[in-house]
C-alpha positions in Angstrom: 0.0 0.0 0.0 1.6 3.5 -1.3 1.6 6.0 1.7 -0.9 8.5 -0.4 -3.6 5.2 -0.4 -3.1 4.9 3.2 -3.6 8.7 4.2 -7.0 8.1 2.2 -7.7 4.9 4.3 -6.2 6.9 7.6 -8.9 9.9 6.9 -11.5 7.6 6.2 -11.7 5.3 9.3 -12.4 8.6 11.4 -8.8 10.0 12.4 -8.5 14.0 13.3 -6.7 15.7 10.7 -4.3 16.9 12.5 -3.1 12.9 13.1 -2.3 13.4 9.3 1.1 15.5 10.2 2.8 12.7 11.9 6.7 13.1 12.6 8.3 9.9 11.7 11.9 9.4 13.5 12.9 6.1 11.7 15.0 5.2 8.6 13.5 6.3 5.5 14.5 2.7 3.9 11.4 1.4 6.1 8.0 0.9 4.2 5.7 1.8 7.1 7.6 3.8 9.4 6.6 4.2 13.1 4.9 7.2 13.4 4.7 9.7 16.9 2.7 8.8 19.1 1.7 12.4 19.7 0.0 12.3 16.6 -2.9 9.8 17.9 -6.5 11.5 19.5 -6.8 12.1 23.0 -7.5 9.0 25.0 -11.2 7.8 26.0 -11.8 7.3 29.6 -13.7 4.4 30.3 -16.5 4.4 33.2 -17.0 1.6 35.4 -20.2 -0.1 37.0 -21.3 -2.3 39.5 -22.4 -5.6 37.8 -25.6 -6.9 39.1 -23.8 -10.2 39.8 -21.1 -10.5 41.6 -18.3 -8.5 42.6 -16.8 -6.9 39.7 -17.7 -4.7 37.4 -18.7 -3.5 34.3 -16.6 -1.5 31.6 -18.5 0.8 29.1 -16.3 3.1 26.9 -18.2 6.4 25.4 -17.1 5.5 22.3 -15.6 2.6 20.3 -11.2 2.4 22.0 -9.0 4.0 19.1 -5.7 4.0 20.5 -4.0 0.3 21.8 -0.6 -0.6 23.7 1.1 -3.8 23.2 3.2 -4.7 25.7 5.2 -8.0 25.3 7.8 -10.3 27.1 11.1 -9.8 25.4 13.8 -12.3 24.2 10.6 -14.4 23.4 10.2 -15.3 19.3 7.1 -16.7 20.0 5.1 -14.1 21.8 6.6 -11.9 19.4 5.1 -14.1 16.5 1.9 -14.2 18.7 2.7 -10.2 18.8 2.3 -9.7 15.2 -0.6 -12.0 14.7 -2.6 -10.0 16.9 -1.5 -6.7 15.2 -2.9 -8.0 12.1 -6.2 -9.0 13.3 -6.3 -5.6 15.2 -5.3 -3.9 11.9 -7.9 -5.9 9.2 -11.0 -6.0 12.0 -10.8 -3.0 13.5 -9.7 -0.2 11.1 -9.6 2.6 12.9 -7.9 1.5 15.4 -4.2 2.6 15.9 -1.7 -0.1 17.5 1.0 1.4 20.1 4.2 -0.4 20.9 7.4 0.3 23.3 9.9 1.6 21.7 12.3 -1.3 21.8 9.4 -3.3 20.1 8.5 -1.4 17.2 12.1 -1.1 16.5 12.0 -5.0 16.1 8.9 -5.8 14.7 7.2 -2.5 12.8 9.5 -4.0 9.6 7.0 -6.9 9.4 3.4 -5.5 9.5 1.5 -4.4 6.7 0.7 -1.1 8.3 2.7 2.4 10.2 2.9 1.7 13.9 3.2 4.1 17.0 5.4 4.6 19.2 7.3 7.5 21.3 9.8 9.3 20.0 13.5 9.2 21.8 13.0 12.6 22.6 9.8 11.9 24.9 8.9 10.6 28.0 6.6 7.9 28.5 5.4 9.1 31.5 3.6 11.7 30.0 3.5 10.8 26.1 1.2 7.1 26.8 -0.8 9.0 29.7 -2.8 10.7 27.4 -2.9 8.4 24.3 -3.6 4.9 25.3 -7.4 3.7 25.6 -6.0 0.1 26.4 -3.3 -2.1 27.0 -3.0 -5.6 25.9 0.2 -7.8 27.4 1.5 -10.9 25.8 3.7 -12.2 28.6 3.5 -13.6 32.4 3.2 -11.5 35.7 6.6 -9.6 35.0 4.9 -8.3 31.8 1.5 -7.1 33.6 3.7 -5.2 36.3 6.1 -3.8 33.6 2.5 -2.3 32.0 1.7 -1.2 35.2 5.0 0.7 35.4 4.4 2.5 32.2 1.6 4.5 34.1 2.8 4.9 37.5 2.3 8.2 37.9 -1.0 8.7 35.9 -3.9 8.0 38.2 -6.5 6.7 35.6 -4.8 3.9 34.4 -5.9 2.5 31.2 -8.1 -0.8 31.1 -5.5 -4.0 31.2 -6.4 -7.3 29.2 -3.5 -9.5 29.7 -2.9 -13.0 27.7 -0.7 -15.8 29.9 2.5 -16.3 27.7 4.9 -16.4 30.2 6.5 -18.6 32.8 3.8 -17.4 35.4 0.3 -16.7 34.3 -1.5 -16.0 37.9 -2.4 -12.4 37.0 -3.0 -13.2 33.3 -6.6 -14.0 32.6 -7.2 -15.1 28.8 -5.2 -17.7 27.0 -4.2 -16.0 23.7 -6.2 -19.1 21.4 -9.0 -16.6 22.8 -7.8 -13.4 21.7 -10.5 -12.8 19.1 -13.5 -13.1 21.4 -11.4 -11.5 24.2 -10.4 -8.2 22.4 -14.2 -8.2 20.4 -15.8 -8.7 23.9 -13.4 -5.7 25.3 -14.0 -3.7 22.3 -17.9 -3.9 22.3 -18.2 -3.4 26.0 -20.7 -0.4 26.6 -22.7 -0.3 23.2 -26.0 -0.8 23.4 -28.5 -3.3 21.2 -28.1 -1.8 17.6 -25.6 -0.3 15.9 -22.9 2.8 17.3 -25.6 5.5 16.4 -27.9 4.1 18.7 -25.8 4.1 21.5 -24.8 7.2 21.2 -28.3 9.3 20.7 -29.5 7.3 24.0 -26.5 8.3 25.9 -25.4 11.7 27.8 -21.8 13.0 26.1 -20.3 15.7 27.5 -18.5 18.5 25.1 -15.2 16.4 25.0 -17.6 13.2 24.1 -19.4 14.8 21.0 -16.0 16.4 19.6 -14.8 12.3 20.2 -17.6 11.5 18.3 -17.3 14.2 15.6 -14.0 12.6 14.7 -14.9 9.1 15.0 -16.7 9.4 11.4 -19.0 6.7 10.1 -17.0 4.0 11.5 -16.9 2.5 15.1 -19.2 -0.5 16.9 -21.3 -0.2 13.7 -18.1 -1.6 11.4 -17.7 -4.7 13.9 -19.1 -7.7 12.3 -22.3 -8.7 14.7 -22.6 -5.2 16.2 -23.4 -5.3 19.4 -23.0 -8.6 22.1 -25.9 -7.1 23.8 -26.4 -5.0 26.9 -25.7 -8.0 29.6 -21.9 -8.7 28.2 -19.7 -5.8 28.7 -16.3 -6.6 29.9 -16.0 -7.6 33.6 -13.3 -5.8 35.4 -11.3 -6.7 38.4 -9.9 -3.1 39.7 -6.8 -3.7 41.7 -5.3 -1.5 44.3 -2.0 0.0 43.7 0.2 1.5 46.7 1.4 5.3 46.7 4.9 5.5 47.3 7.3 8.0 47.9 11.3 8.3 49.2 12.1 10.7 51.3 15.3 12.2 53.1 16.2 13.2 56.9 14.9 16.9 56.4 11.4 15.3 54.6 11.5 16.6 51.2 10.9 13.6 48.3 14.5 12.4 46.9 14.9 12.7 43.3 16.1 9.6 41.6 17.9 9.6 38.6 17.2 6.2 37.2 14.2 3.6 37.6 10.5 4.3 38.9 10.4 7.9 37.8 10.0 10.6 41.0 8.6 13.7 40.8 8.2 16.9 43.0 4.7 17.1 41.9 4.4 13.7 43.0 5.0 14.5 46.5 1.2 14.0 47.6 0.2 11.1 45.5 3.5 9.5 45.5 4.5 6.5 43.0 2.0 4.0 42.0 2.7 0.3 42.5 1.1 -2.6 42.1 3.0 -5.5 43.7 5.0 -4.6 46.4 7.7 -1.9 47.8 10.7 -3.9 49.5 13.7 -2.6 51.6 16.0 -5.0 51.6 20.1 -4.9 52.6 20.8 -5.9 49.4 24.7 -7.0 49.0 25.4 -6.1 52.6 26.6 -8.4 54.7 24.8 -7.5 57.8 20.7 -7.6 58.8 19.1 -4.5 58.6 18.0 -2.6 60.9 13.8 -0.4 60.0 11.8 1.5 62.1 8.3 0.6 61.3 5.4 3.1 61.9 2.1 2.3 61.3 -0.3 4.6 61.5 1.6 7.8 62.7 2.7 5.6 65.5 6.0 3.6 66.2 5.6 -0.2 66.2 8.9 -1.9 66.0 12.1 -1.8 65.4 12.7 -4.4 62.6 16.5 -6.5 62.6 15.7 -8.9 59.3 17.0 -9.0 55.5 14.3 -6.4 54.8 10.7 -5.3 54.6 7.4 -5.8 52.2 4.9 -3.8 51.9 2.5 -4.9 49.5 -1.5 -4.8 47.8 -3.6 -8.1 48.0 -2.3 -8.1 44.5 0.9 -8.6 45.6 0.2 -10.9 48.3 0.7 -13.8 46.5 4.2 -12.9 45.0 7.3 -11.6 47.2 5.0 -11.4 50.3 3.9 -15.2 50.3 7.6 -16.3 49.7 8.3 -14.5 53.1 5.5 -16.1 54.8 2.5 -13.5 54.4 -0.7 -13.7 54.0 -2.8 -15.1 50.9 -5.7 -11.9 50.6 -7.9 -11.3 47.7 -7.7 -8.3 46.1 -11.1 -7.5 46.5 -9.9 -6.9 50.3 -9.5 -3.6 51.2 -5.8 -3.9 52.9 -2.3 -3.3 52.9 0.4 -6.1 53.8 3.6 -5.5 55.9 5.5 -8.6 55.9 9.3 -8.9 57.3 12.3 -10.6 55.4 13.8 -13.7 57.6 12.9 -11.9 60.6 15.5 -12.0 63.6 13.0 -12.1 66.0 10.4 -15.1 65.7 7.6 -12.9 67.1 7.6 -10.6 64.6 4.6 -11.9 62.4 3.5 -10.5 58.8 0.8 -8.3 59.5 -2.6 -7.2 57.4 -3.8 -3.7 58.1 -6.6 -1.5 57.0 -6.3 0.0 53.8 -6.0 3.4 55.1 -3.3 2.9 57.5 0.0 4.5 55.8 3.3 2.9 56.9 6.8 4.4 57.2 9.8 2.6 57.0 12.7 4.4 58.3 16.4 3.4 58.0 17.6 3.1 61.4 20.6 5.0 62.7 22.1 1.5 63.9 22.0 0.0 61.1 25.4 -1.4 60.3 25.3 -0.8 56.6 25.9 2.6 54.6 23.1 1.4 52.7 19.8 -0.3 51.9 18.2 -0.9 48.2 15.0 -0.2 47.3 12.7 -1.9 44.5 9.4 -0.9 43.5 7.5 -4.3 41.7 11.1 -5.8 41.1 12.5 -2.8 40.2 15.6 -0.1 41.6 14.3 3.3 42.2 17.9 3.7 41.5 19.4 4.9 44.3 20.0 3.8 48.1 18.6 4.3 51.4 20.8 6.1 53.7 20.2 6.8 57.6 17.4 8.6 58.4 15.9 8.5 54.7 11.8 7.4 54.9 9.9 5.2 52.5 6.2 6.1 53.0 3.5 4.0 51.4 -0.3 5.4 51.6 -3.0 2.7 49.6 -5.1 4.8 46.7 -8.1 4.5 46.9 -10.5 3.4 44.0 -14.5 3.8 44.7 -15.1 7.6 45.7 -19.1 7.6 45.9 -21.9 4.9 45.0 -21.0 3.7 41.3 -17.9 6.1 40.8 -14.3 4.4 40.4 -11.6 5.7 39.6 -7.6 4.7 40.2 -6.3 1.6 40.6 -5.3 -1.2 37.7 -8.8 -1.9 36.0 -7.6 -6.0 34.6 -10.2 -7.3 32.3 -11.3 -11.1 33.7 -12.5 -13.9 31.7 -15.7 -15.3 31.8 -16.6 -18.4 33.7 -19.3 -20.9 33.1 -22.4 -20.2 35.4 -21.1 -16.7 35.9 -18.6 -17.7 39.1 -16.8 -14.2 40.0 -13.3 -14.7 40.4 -12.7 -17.9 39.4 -9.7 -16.8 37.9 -8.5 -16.1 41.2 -9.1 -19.5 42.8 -8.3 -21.3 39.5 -4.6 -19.3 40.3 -4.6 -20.7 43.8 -5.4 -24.4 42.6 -3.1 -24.2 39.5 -0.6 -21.7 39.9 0.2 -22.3 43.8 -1.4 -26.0 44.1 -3.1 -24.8 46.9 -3.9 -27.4 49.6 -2.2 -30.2 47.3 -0.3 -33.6 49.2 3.3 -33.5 49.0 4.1 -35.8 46.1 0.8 -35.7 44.4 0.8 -34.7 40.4 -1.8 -32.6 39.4 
């Protein structure tokens, strides 16, 4: 396809104009190039309701999703082969949508699809560049590929919608298997219109200003274009929305430190922190020598900790890091926050489970022995270390604000079950993943 047939097919599957300017910054020997991602319409914001069974709730978008992040393991050939499967049925069903990828990704695989792909530019920060663009993000990969999507957004507090394919090592966040990624992405893309066709959605529903001018740009195209229209108005996309902790690393005097490498820190993130959605650990790292963490809980002092480190972590998280250490198994439907020592020197110190609201500060002691203790956000170095006196301060974010209003958190798209079961993904994960309750020597 010659680039002047696809700016006719770009303009006629509902794209702004001003998507039409797009800045490319790879080689000009490239047939499709990968285009800014600046270039792309303002993200949708999803709403989410309380389903009328069950738990979870329901996802309806205000207009048909346009913009989509992949996010893939690496070093894998055949997620990326899964990778550009999926771009292709993405690209052929669904015209007007535009496919996102990392940077290191498009760079690999934007050579072998039939179409321009987006991407940021070298020049940009992710942090603000996929905050605005991305209506959702689809991950190809295990756990470690969920919590690196997470980390993409982990100072935007409306994350997009997450539906995650297991095609990786551990699959106990991962809902769908990717044999199901036609109905999955279909049942994710038609979640919120009504019986009928787009039109009839939208003339029943209440846009605001920022809706119509969405809908203005959408053209003819949308739900209508989808091949069986609408699923009707009992299967919109269940969502499980997951806590995330606020975190933030602060010095002796109490101003935020400033890191220079991993989970990005902000000054304007001093009140709302960094989002996570595993786990924050303290841990002596390569030091020889236990250390040494004043816990506070609550505004008020609790211990003082002498163990290989701390975990603080969501129900999420409670079956990662925190379960290897001995903590608690919680759902994440629970309303909590986990503190949970690291081979504790003192056998009464038990992993706790605390109200959601209680914050918890971790404060390098001035005995400890060390210069130093690392800390890791979801697996990851905020890229500096803990000195005496420094404080790590986790708050939980909180996700239902009134009645039927959600916001925050990691909204993960579940798979339906048979008879309508809530959660069975989360007990299947116990039984499968963690062969919960199984005899020692027993094969499953």
């Amino acid at each position: 396809m010659q680039p002047a047939m696809f700016r006719m097919r770009f303009t006629t599957f509902g794209f702004p104009r001003r998507a039409l300017q797009l800045r490319s910054f790879s080689s000009s020997s490239c047939r499709y190039e990968i285009r800014d991602v600046e270039a792309l319409p303002r993200r949708l914001e999803p709403k989410y309701e309380e389903c009328c069974e069950g738990d979870l709730l329901s996802l309806r978008w205000p207009a048909p999703p346009r913009n989509i992040l992949l996010v893939k393991k690496e070093s894998e050939p055949t997620v990326t082969k899964s990778l550009i499967e999926f771009a292709n049925h993405i690209s052929s069903t669904y015209p007007s949508i535009a496919i996102i990828l990392e940077r290191k990704t498009a760079a690999e695989v934007h050579s072998l699809l039939p179409f321009p792909v987006y991407s940021i530019s070298s020049g940009q920060k992710s942090s603000t560049a996929l905050h605005n663009k991305v209506d959702l993000t689809v991950t190809l990969g295990g756990d470690g590929t969920i919590l690196r999507a997470s980390s993409l957004f982990a100072t935007c507090y409306n994350v997009p919608p997450v539906l995650s394919f297991s095609m990786g090592t551990l699959g106990f966040l991962s809902e769908w298997r990717f044999a199901e990624y036609k109905r999955a992405f279909r049942e994710v893309y038609m979640s919120g219109a009504g019986v009928g066709d787009r039109a009839s959605v939208l003339e029943g529903s209440k846009l605001t200003g920022t809706d119509n001018q969405t809908t203005a740009e959408m053209g003819p195209t949308g739900w209508s274009s989808v091949r069986g229209k609408s699923m009707g108005l009992t299967r919109e996309a269940r969502i499980l929305l997951r806590n995330r902790l606020k975190v933030g690393l602060f010095g002796p005097e109490g101003t935020l430190i400033h890191n220079k490498g991993g989970i990005p820190l902000k000054s304007t993130d001093i009140e709302q922190g960094v989002y996570v959605m595993n786990e924050v650990v303290i841990h002596r790292g390569k030091e020889p020598h236990l250390a040494i963490v004043e816990v506070f809980v609550g505004g008020r002092f609790l211990t003082e900790a002498v163990a290989d480190g701390m975990i603080v972590s969501t129900p999420t998280g409670s079956t990662a890091y925190s379960l290897s250490s001995g903590g608690s198994i919680v759902h994440p439907l629970v309303a909590s926050i986990l503190l949970t020592p690291i081979c504790a020197r003192s056998l009464s110190f038990r992993p706790l489970v605390l109200p959601h609201s209680t914050p918890i500060t971790l404060r390098m002691s001035e005995k400890n022995r060390g210069r130093e203790l690392e800390v890791s956000i979801d697996g990851m170095s905020v890229g500096r270390g803990m000195a005496a006196g420094m404080e790590v301060r986790v708050w939980n974010e909180e996700v239902r604000h009134n009645q039927n209003d959600w916001h925050g958190g990691v909204p993960c798209v579940m798979r339906r079950t048979v008879g309508g079961e809530a959660h069975d993904g989360w007990v299947g994960g116990l039984n499968g993943m963690l062969k919960f309750n199984y005899p020692f020597g027993e094969e499953r």
